[in-house]
KOLZAKOL-995561 format. One record per atom (N, C-alpha, C): residue number from 1; residue in one letter; z, x, y; atom name. Coordinates in steps of 0.1 Angstrom, whole numbers. Layout:
N
<n: NUM; res: A; Z: Z; X: X; Y: Y; atom: CA> .
...
END
This chain:
78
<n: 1; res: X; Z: 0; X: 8; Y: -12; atom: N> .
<n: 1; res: X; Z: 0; X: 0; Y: 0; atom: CA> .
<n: 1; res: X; Z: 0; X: 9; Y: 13; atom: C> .
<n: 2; res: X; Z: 10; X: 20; Y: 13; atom: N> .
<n: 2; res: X; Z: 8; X: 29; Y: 25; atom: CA> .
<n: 2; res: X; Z: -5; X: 37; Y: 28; atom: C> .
<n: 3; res: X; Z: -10; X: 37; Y: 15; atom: N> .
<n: 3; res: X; Z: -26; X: 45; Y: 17; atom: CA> .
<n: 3; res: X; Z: -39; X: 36; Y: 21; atom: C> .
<n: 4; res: X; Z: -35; X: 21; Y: 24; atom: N> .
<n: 4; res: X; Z: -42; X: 11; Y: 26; atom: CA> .
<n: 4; res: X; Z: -38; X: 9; Y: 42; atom: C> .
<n: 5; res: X; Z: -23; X: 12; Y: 44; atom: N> .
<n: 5; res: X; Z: -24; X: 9; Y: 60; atom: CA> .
<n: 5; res: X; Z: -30; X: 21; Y: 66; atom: C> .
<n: 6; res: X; Z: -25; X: 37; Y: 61; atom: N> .
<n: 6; res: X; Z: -30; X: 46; Y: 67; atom: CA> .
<n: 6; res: X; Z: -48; X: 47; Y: 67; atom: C> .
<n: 7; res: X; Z: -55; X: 37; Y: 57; atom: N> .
<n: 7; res: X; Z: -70; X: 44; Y: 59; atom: CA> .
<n: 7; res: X; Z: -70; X: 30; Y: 67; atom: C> .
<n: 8; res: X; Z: -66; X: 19; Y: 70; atom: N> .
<n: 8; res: X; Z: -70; X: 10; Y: 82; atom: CA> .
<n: 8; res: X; Z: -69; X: 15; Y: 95; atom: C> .
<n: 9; res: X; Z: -54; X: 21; Y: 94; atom: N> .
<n: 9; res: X; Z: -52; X: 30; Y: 108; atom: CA> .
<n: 9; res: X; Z: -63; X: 41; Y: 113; atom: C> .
<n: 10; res: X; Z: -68; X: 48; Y: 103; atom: N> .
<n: 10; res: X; Z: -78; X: 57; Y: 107; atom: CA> .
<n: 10; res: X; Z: -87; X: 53; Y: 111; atom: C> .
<n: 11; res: X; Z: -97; X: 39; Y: 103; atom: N> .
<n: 11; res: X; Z: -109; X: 34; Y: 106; atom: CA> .
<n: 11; res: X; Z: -107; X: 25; Y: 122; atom: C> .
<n: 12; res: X; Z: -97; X: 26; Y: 126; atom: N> .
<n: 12; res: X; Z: -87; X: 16; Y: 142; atom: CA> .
<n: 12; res: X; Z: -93; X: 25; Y: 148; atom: C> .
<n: 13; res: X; Z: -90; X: 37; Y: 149; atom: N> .
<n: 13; res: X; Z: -82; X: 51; Y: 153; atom: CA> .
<n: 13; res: X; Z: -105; X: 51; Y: 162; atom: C> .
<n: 14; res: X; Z: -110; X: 53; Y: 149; atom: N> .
<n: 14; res: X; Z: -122; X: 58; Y: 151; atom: CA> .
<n: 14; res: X; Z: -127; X: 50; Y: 156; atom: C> .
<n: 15; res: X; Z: -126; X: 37; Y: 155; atom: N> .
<n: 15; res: X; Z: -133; X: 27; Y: 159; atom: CA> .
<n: 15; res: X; Z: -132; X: 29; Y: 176; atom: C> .
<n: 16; res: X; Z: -119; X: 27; Y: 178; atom: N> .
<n: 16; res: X; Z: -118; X: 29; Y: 194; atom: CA> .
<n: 16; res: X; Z: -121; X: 38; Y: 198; atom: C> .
<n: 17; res: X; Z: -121; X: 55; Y: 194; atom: N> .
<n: 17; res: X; Z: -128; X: 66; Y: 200; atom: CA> .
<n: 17; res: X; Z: -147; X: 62; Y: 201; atom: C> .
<n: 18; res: X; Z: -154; X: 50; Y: 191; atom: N> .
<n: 18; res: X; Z: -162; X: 48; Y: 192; atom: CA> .
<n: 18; res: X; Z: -171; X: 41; Y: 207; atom: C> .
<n: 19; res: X; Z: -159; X: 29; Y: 206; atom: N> .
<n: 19; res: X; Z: -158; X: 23; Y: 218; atom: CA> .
<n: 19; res: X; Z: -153; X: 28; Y: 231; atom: C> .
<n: 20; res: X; Z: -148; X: 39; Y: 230; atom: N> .
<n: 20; res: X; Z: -145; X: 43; Y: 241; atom: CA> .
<n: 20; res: X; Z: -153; X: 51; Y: 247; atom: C> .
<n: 21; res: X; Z: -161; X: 60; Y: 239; atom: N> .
<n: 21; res: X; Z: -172; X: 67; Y: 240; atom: CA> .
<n: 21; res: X; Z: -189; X: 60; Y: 241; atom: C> .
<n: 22; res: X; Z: -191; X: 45; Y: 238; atom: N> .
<n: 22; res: X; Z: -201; X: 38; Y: 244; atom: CA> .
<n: 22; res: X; Z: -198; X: 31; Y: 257; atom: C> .
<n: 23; res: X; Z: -183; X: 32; Y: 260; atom: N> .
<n: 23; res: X; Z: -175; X: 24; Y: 274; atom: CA> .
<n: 23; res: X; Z: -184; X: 35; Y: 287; atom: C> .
<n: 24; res: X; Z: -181; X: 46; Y: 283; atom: N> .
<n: 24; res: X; Z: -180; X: 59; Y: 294; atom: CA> .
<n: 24; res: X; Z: -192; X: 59; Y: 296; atom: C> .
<n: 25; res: X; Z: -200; X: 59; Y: 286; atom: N> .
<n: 25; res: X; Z: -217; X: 63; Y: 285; atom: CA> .
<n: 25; res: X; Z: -224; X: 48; Y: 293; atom: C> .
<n: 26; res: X; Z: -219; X: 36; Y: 290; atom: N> .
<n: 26; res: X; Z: -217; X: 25; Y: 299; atom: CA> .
<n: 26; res: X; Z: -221; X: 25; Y: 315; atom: C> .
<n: 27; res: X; Z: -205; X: 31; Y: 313; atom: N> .
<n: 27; res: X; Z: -201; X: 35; Y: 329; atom: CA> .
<n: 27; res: X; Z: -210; X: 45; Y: 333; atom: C> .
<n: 28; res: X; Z: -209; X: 55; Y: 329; atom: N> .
<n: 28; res: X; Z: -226; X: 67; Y: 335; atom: CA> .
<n: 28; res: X; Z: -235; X: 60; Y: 335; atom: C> .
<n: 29; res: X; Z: -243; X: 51; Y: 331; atom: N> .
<n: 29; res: X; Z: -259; X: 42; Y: 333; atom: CA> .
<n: 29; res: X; Z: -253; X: 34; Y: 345; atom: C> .
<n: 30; res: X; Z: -240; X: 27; Y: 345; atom: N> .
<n: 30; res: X; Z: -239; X: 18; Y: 356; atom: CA> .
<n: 30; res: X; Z: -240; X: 27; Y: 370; atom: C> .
<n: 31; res: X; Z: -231; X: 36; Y: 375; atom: N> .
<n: 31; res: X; Z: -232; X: 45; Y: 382; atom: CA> .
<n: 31; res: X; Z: -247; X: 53; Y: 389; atom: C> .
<n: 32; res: X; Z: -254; X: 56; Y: 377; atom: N> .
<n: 32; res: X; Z: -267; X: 59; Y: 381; atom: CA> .
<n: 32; res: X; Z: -274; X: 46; Y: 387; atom: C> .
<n: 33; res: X; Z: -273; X: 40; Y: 381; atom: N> .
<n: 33; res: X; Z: -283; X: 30; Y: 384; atom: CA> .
<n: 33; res: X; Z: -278; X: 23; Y: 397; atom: C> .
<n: 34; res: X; Z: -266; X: 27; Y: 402; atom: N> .
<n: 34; res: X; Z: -264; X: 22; Y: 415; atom: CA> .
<n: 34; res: X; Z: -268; X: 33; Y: 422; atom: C> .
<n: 35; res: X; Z: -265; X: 43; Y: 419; atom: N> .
<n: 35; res: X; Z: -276; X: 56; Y: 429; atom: CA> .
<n: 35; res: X; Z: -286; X: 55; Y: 434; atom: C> .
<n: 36; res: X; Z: -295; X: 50; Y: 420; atom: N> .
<n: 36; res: X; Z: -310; X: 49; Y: 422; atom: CA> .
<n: 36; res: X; Z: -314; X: 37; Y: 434; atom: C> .
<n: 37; res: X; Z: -305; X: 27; Y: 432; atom: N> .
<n: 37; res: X; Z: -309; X: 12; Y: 440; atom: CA> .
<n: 37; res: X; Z: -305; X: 19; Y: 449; atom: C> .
<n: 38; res: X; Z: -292; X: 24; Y: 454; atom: N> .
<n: 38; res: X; Z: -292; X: 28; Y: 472; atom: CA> .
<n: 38; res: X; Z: -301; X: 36; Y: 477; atom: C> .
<n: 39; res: X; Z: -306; X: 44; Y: 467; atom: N> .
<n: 39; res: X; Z: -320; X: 55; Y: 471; atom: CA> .
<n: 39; res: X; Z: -335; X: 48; Y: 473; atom: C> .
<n: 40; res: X; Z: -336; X: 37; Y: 465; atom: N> .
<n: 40; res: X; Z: -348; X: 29; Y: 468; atom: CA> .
<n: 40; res: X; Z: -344; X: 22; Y: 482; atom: C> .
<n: 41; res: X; Z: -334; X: 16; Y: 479; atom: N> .
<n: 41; res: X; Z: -329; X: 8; Y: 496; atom: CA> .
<n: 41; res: X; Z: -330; X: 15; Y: 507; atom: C> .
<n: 42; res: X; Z: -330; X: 28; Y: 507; atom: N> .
<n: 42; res: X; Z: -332; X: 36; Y: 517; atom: CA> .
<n: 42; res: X; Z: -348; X: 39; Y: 521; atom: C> .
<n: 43; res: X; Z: -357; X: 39; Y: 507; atom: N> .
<n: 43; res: X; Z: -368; X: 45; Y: 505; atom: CA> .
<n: 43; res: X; Z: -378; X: 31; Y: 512; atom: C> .
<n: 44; res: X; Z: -370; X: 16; Y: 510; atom: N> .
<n: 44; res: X; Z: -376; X: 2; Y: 516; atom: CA> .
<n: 44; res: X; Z: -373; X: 2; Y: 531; atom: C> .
<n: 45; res: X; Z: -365; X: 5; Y: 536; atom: N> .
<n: 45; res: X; Z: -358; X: 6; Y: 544; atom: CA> .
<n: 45; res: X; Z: -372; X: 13; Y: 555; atom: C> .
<n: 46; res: X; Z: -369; X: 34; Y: 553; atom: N> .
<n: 46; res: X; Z: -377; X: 35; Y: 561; atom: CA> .
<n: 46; res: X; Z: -393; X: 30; Y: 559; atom: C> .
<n: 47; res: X; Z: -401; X: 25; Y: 548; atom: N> .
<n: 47; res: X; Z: -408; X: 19; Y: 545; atom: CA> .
<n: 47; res: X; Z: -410; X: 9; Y: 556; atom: C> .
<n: 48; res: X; Z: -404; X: 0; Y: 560; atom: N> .
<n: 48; res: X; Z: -406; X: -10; Y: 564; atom: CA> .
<n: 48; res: X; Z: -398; X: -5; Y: 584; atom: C> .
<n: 49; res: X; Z: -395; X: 6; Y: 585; atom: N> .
<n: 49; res: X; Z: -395; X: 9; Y: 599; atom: CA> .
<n: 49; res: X; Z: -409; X: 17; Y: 605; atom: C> .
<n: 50; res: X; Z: -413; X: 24; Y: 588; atom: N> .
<n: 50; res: X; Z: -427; X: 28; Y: 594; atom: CA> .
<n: 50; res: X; Z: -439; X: 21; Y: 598; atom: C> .
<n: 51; res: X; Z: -438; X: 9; Y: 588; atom: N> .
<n: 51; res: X; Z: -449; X: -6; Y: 591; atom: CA> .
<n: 51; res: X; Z: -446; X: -7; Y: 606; atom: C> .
<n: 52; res: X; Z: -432; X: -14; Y: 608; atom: N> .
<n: 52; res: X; Z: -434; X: -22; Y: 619; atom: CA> .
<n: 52; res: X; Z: -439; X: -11; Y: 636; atom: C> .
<n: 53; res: X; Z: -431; X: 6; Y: 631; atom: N> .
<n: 53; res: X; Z: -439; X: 14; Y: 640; atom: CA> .
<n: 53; res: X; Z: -454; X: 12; Y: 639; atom: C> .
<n: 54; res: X; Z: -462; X: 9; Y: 630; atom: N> .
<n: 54; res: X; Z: -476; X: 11; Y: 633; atom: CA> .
<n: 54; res: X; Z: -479; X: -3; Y: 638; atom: C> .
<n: 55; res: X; Z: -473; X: -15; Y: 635; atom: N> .
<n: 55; res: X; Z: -481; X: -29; Y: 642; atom: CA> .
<n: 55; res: X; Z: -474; X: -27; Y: 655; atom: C> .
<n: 56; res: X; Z: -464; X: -24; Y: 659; atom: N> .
<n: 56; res: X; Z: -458; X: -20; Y: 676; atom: CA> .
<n: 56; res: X; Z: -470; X: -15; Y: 682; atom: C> .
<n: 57; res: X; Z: -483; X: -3; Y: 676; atom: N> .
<n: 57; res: X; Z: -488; X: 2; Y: 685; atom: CA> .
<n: 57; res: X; Z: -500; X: -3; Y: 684; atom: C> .
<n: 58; res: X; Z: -505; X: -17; Y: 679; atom: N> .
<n: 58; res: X; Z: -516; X: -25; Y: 675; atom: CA> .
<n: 58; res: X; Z: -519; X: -34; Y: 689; atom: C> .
<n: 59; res: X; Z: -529; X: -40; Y: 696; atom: N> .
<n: 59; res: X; Z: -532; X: -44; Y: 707; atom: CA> .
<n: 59; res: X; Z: -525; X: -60; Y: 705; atom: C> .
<n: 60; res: X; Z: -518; X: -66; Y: 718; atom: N> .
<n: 60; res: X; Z: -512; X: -76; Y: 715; atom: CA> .
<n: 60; res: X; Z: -528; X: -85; Y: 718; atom: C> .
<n: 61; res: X; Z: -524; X: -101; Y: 716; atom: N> .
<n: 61; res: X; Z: -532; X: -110; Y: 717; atom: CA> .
<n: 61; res: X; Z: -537; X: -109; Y: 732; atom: C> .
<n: 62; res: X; Z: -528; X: -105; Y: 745; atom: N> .
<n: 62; res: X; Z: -530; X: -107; Y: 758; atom: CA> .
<n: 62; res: X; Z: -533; X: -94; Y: 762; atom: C> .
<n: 63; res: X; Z: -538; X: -85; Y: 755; atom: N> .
<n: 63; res: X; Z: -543; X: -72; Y: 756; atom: CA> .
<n: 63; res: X; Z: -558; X: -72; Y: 755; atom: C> .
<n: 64; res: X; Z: -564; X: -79; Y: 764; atom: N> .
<n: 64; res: X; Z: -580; X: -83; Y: 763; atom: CA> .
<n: 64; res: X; Z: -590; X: -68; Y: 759; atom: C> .
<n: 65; res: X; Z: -586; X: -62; Y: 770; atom: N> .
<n: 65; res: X; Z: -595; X: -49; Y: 768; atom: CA> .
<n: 65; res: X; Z: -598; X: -46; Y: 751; atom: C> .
<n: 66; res: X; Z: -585; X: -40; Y: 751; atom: N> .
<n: 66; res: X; Z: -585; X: -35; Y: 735; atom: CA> .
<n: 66; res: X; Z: -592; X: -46; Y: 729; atom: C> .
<n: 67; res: X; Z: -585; X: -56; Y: 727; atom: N> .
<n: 67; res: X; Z: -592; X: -62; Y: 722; atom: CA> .
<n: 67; res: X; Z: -608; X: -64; Y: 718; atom: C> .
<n: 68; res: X; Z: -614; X: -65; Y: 731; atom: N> .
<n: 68; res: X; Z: -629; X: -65; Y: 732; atom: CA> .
<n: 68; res: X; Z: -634; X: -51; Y: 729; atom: C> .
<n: 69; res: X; Z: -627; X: -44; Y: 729; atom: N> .
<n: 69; res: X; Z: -638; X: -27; Y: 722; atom: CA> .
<n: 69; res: X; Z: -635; X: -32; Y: 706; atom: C> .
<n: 70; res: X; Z: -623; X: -38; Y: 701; atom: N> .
<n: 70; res: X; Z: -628; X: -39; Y: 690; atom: CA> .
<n: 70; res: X; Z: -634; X: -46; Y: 685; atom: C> .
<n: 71; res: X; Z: -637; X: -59; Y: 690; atom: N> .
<n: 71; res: X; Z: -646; X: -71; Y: 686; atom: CA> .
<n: 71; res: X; Z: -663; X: -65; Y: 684; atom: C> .
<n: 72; res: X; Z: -663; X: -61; Y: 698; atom: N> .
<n: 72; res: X; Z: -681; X: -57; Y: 699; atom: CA> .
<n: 72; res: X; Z: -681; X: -39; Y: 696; atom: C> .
<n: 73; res: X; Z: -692; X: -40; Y: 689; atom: N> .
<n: 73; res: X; Z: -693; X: -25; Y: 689; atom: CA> .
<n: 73; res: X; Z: -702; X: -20; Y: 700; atom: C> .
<n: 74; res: X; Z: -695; X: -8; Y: 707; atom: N> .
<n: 74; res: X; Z: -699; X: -1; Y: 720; atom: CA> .
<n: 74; res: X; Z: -716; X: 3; Y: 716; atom: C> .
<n: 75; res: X; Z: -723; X: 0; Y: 731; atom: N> .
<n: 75; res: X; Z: -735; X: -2; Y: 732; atom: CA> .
<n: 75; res: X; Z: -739; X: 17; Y: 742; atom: C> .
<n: 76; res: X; Z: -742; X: 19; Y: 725; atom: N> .
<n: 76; res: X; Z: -748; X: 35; Y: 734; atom: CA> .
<n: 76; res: X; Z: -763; X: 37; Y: 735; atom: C> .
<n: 77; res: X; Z: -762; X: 52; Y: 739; atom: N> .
<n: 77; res: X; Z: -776; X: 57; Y: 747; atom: CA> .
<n: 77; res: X; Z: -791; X: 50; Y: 734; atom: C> .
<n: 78; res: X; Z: -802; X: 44; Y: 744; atom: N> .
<n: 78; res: X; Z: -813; X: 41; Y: 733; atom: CA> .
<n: 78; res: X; Z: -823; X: 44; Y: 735; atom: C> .
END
């Protein structure tokens, strides 16, 4: 009976070094993978401050000039 509790106790014993050691490995994927999302968030981020820099320097609607050089194409020497 004692050699019945001791080999349950062992297979306890290992079991939870098991679990303990897929917990941690767990926790390392969770960790990274919050890394990675704050590094994309940053990567959307200036992404989307570069966009709006390039339509800032795009002709507004009440910007006729520009406008009209881009509508018609400039009439050169013939």
């Amino acid at each position: 009976m004692l050699d019945l509790t001791n080999n349950s106790h062992t297979r306890l014993q290992e079991s939870l070094a098991r679990l303990e050691s897929k917990s941690k490995e767990l926790l390392s994927a969770v960790e990274q993978t919050h890394k990675e999302r704050l590094a994309l968030e940053d990567k959307i981020e200036d992404a989307q401050n570069r966009i709006q820099n390039i339509l800032n320097k795009l002709p507004t609607p009440s910007d006729t000039g520009q406008l009209d050089l881009l509508a018609f194409p400039s009439e050169g020497p013939q």
